[in-house]
N, C-alpha and C positions, 0 to 999 in steps of 0.2 A: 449570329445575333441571338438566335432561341438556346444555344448552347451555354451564353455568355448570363443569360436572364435562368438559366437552368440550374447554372450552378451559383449565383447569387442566391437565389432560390434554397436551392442546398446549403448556404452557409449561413441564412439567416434562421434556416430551421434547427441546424447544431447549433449556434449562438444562445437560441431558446430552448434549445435542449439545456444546453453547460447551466443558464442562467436559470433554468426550474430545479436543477437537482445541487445546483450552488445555495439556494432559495429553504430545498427542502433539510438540508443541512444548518441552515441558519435557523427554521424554526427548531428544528430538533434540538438543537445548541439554548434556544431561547427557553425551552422546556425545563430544562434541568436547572439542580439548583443553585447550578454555577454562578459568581459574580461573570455578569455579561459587560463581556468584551468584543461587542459584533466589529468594532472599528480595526481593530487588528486580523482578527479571522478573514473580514473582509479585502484587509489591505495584502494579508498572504495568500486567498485567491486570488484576487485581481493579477497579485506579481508573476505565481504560478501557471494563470491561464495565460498572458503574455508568453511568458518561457518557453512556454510547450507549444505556441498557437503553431497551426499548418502541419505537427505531428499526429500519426494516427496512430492507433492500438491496431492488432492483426484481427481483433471483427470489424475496424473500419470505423468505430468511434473516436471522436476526438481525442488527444491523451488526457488531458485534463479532469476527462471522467473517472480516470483510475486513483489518482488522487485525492478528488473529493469522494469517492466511493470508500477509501481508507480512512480519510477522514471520517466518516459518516459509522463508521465500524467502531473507531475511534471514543465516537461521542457516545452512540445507542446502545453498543454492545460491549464497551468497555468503562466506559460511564469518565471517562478521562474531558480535562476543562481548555480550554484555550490554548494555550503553550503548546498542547501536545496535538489538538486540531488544526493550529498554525504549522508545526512541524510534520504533520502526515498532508496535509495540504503543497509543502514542498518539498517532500522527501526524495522526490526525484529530480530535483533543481541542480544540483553540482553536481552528480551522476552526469544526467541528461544534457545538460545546456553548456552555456559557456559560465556560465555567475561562478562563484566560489564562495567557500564557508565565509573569508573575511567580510565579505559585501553581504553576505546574509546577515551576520552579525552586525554590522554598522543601521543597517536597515531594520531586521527582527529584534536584537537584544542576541546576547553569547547565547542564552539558555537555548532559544532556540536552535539556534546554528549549531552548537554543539550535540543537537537528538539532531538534526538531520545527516552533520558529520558520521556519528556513530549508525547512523541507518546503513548511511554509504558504505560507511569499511564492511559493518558485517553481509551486506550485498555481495563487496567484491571476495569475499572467502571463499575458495574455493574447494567445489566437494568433490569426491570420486567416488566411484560404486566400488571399486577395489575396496579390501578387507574393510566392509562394511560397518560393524559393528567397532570395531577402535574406533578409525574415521567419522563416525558420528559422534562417539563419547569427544573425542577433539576436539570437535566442532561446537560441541554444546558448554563445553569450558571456555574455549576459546571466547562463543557468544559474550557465556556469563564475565569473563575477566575483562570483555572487550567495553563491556556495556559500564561506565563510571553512573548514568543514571539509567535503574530500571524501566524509563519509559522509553528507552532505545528500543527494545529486544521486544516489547508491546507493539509498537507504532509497526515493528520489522515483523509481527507476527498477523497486526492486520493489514499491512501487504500480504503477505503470504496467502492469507484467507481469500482476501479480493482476486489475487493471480489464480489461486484453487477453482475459486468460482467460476471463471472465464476461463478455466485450461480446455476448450472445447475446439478455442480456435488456434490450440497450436497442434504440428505437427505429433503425429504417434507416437515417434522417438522421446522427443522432448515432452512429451506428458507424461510418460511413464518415468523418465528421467525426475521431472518437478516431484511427482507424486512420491518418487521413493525418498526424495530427498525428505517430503515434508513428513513423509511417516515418521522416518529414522533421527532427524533433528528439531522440526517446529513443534510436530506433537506430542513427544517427552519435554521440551519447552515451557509450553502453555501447560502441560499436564503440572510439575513443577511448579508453575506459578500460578497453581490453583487456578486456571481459567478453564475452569472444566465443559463449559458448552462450547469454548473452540477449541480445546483438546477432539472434541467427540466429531466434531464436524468436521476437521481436518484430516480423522481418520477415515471418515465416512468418503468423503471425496478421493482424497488418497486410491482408496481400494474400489470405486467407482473405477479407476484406470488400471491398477495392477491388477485387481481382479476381479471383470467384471460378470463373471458367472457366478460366483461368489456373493458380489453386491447384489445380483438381480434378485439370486434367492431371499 
């Protein structure tokens, strides 16, 4: 019985977690000078916290934080309107779930479903540490050719940012894995498209893990 009340408990407190940082996204959204579209924003979380509900993140957060966290990177620190905070809101929806791009589309509009399509493929590109330096010029063409609208490769760099942020709770391997990835491809990326404060932060993180006697200094 107290276990049953414990973890109701627990789920009413994520609930109002997901629902204050959904909340602090929507004023932020409300701030700029964007023609406001809360009704869509709102109706692309709604779908995405569905989607995702009962999956965690590896610190044990809901998934749906990683999402609106992209989003929110999206709005603040990219200064991008609707469209593209609907689609970092569901970027992980065809990926993760069962839905597919046509149902996104029926449901969002193409524009959307086609930057969350393009999220996807350049997610599943696969990297290797082998001859490093080709393998990343590859990879940053391939981005660029993959991407028909530039806010593909945006929306796919603040994931990147957000995953950088939280690489705490993965494994040793795999953060030094993320971290070289994102030196050698996201942050010549972003460098490229003039986004020079997450060029800087991505390498700053980065080298938090490859090297962090280096970073300390």
């Amino acid at each position: 019985m107290e276990e049953n009340v414990s973890q109701k408990e627990k789920e009413k407190a994520e609930e109002e977690m997901i629902e204050q940082a959904f909340q602090e996204l929507l004023n932020d959204y409300l701030a700029t000078k964007h023609r406001k579209r809360v009704e869509i924003i709102t109706k692309a979380f709604n779908f995405a916290n569905q989607a995702h509900k009962g999956i965690k993140r590896r610190s044990g957060e809901p998934y749906i934080m990683h999402p609106i966290a992209v989003a929110k990177i999206v709005c603040n620190e990219i200064g991008l309107g609707s469209t593209s905070i609907c689609s970092a809101l569901l970027h992980d929806v065809v990926e993760d779930t069962v839905y597919t791009e046509e149902q996104l589309a029926e449901i969002f509009g193409k524009e959307v479903a086609l930057l969350v399509d393009g999220v996807t493929k350049l997610t599943q590109l696969s990297w290797s540490a082998d001859k490093v330096e080709m393998q990343a010029e590859n990879l940053r063409k391939m981005f660029l050719a993959m991407a028909k609208d530039i806010r593909v490769i945006i929306i796919k760099l603040a994931d990147r940012l957000h995953n950088m942020r939280t690489l705490q709770y993965m494994r040793p391997e795999k953060q030094k894995e993320k971290a070289r990835e994102t030196i050698e491809i996201y942050s010549p990326l972003a460098d490229r498209l003039g986004i020079s404060k997450i060029k800087i932060e991505l390498d700053d993180l980065a080298l938090r893990y490859l090297e962090p006697n280096v970073y300390k200094e």
